[in-house]
DSSP file (Angstrom, degrees, kcal/mol; ACC not computed):
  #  RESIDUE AA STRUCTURE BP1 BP2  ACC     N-H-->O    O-->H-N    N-H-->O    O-->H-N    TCO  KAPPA ALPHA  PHI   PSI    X-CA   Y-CA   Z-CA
    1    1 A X              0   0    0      0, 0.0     2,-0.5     0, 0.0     0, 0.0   0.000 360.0 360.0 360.0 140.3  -40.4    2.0   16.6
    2    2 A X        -     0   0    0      2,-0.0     2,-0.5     0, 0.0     0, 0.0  -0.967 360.0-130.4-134.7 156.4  -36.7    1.3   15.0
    3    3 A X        -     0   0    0     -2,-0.5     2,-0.5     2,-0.0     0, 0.0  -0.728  22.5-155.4 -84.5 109.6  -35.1    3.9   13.1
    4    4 A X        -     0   0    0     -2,-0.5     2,-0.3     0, 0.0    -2,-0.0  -0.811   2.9-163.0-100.6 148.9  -33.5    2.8    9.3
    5    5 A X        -     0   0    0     -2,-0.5     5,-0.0     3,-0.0    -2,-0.0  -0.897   4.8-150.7-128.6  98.2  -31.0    4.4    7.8
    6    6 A X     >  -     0   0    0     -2,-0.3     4,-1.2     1,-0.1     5,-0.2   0.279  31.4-106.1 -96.9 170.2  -30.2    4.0    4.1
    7    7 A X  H  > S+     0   0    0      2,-0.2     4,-2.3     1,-0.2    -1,-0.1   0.886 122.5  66.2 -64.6 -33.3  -26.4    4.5    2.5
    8    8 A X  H  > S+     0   0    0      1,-0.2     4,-1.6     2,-0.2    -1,-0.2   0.822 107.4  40.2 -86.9 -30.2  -27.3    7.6    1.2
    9    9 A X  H  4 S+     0   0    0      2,-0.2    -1,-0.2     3,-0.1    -2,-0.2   0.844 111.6  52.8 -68.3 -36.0  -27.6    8.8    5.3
   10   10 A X  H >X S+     0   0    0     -4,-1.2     3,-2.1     2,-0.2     4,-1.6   0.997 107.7  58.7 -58.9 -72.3  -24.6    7.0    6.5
   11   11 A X  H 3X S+     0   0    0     -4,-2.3     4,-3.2     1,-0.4    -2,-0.2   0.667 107.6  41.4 -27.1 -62.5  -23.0    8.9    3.6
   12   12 A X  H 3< S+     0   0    0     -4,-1.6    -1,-0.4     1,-0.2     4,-0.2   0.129 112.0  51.6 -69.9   4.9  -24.0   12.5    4.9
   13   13 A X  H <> S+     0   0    0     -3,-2.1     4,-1.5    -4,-0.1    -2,-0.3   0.424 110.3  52.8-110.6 -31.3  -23.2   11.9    8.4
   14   14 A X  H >X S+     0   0    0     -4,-1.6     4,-1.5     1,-0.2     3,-1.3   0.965 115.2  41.2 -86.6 -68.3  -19.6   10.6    7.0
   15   15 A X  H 3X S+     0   0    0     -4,-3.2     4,-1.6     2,-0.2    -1,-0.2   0.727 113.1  51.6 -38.8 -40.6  -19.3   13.9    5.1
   16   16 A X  H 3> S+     0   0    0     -4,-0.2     4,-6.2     1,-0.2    -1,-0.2   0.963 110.9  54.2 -50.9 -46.3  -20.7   16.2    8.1
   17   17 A X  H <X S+     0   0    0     -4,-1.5     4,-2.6    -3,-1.3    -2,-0.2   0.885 110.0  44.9 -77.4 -32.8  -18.1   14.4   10.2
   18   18 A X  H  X S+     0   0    0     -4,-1.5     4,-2.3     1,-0.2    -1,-0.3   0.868 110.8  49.2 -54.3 -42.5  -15.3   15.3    7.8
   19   19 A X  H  X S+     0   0    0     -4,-1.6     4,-3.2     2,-0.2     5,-0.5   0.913 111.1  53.3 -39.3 -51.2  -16.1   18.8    7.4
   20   20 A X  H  X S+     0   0    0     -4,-6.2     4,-1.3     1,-0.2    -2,-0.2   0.950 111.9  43.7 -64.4 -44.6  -16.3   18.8   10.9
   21   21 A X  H >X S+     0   0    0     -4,-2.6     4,-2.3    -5,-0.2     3,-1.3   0.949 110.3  53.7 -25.8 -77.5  -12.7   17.3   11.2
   22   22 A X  H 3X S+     0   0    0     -4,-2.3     4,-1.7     1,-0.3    -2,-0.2   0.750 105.5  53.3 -78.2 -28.1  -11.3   19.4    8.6
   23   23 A X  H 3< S+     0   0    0     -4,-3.2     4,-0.3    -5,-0.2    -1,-0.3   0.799 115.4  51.7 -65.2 -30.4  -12.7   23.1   10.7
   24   24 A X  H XX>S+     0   0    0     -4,-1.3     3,-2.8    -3,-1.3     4,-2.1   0.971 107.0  41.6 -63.7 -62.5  -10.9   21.6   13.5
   25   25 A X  H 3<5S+     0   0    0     -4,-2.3     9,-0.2     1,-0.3    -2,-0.2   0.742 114.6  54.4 -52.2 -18.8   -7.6   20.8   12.3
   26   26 A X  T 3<5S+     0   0    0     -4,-1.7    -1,-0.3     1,-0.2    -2,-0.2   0.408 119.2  29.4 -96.8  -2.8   -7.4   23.9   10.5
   27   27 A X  T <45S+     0   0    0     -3,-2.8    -2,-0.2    -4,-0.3    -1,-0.2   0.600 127.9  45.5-125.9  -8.7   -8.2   26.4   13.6
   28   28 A X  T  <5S+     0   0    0     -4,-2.1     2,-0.2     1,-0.1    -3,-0.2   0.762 108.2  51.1-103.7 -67.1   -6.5   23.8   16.3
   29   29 A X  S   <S-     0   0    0     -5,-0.7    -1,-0.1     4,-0.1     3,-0.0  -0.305  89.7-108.3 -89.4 146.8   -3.1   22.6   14.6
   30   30 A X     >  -     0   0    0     -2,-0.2     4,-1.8     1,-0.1     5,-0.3  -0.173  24.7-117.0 -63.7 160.9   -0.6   25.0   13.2
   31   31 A X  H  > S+     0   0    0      1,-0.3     4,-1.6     2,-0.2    -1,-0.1   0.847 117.3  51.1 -89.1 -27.7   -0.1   25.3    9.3
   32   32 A X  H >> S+     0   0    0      2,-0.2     4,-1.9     3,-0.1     3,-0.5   0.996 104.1  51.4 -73.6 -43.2    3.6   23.9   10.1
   33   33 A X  H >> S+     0   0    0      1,-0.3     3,-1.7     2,-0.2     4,-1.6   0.981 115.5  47.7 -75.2 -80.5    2.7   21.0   12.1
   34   34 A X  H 3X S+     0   0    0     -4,-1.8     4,-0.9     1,-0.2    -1,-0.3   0.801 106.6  51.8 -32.7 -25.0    0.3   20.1    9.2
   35   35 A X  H <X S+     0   0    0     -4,-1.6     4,-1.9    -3,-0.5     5,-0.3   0.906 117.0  37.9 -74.1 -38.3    2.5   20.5    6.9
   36   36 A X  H <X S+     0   0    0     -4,-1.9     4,-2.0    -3,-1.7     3,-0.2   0.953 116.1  54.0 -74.8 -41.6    5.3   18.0    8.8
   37   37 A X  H  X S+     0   0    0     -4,-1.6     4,-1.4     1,-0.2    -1,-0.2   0.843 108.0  48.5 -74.4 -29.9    2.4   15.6    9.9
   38   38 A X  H  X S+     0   0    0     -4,-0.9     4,-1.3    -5,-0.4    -1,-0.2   0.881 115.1  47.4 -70.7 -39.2    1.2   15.4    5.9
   39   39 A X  H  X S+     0   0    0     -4,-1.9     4,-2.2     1,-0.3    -2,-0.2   0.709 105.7  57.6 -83.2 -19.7    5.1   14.6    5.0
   40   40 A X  H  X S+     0   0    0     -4,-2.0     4,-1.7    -5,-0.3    -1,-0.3   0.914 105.3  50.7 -66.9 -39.5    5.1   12.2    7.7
   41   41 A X  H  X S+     0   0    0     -4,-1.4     4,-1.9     2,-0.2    -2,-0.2   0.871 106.7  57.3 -55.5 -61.1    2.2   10.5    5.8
   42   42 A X  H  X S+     0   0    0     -4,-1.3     4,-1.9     2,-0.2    -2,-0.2   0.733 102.9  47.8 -47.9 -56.4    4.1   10.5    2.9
   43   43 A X  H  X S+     0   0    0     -4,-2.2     4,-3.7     2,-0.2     5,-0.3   0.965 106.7  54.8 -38.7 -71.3    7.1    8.7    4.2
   44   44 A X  H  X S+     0   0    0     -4,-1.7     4,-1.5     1,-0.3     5,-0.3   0.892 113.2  51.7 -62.0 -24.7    5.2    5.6    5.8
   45   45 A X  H  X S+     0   0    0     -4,-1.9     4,-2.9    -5,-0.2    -1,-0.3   0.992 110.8  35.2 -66.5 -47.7    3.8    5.4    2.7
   46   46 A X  H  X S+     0   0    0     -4,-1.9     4,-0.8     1,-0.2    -2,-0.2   0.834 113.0  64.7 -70.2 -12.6    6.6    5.4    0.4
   47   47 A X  H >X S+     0   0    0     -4,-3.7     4,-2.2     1,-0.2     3,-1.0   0.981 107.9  46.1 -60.7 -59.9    8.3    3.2    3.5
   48   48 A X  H 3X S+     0   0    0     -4,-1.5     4,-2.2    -5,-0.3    -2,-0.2   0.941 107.0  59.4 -40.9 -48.6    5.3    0.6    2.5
   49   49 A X  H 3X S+     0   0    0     -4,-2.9     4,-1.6    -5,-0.3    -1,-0.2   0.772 105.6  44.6 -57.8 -36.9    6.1    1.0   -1.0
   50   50 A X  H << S+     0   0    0     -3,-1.0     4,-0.3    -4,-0.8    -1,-0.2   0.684 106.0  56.5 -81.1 -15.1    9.4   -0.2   -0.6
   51   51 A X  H  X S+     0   0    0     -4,-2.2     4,-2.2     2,-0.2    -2,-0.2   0.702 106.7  52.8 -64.4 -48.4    8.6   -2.9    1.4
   52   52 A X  H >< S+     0   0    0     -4,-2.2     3,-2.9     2,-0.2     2,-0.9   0.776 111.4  51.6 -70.0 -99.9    6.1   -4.1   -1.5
   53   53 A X  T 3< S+     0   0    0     -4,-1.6     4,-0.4     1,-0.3    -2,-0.2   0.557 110.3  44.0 -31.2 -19.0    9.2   -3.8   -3.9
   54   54 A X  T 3> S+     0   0    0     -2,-0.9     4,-3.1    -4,-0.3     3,-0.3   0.888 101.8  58.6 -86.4 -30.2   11.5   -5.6   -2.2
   55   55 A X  H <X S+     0   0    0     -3,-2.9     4,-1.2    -4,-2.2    -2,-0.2   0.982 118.0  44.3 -81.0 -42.3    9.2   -8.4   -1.3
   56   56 A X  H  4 S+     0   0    0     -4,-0.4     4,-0.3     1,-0.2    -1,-0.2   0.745 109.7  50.1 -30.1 -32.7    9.0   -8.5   -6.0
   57   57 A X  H  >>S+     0   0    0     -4,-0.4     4,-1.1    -5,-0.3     5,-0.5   0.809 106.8  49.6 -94.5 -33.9   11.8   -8.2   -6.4
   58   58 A X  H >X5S+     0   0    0     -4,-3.1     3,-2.8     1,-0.2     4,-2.8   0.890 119.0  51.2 -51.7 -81.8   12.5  -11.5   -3.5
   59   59 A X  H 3X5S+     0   0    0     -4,-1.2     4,-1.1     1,-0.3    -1,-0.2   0.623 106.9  45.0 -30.4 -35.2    9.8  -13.1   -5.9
   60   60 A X  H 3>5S+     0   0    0     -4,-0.3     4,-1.2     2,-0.2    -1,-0.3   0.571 116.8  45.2 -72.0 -16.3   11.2  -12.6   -9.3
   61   61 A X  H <X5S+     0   0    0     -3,-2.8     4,-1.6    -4,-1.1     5,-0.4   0.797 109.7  58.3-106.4 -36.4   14.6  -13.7   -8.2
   62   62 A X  H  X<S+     0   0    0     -4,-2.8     4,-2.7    -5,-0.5    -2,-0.2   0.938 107.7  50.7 -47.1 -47.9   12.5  -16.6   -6.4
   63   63 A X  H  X S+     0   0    0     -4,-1.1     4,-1.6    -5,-0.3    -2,-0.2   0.946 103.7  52.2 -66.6 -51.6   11.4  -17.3   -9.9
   64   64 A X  H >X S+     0   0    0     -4,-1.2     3,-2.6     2,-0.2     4,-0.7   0.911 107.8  56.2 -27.8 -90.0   14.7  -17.4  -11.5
   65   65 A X  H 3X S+     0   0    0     -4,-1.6     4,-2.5     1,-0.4     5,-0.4   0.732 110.5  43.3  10.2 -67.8   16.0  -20.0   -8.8
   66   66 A X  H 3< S+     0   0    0     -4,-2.7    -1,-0.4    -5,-0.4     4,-0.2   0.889 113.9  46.3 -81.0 -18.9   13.6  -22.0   -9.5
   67   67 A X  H XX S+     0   0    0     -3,-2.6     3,-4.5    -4,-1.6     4,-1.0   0.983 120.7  49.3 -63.8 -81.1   13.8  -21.7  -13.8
   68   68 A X  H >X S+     0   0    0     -4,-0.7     3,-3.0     1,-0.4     4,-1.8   0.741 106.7  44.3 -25.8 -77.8   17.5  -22.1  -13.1
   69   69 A X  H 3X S+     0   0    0     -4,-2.5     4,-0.7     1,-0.3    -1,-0.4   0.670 116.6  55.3 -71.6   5.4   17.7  -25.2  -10.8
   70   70 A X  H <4 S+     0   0    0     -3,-4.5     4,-0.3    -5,-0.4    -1,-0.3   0.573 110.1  47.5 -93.7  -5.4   14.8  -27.0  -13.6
   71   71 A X  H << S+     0   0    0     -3,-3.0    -2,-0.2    -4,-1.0    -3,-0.2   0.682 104.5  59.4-106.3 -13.4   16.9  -26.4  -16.1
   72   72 A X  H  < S+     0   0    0     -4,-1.8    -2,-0.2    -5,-0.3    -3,-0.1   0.688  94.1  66.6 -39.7 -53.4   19.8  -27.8  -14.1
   73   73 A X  S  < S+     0   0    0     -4,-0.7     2,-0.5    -5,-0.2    -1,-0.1   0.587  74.8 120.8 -70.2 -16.5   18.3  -30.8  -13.9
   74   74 A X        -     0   0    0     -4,-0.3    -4,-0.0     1,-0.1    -3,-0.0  -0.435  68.4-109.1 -61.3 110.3   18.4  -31.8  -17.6
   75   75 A X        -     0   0    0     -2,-0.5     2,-0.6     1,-0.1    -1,-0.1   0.416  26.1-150.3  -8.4 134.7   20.1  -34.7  -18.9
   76   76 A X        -     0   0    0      2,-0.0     2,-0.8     0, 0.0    -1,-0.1  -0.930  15.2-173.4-105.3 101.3   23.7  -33.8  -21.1
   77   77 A X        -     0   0    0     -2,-0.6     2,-0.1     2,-0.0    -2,-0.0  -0.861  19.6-130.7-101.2 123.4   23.9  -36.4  -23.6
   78   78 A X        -     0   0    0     -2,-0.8     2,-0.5     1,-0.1    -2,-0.0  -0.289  18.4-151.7 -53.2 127.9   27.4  -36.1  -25.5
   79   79 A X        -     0   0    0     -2,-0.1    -1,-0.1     2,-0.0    -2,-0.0  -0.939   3.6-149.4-116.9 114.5   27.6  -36.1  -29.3
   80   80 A X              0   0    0     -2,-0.5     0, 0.0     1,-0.1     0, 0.0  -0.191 360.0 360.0 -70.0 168.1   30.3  -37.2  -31.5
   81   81 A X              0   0    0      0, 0.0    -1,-0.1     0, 0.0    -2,-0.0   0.311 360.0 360.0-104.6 360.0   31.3  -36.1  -34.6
């Protein structure tokens, strides 16, 4: 006999296990150490964030460079008057 399991069961077992998480963290860790561990979260994120913007801004500038040196390459032909 094999046991199936649908999404909608995976789903409620994900939720029990969060509930169950979140009645831990709240009677195990101190309301400060959540609070520092949340801001810690917060940081590596915005650390990621900047990481993504620099590597945009390296691509836009990449893009320039390259407009620049095709436009570089164009023939000057001199015109009298």
């Amino acid at each position: 006999m094999s046991i199936r399991t649908n999404m909608q069961d995976l789903e409620s077992i994900a939720s029990l296990f969060e509930e169950i998480k979140n009645i831990a963290v709240a009677r195990l860790v101190p309301e400060a150490a959540r609070v520092h561990f949340r801001q810690a979260e917060k940081e590596a994120l915005l650390g990621v964030k900047s990481l993504i913007d620099a590597a945009i801004v390296r691509l836009e500038e990449d893009d320039f460079t390259k407009r620049a040196n095709e436009s570089n390459h164009l023939k000057q032909i001199p015109v009298e008057d």
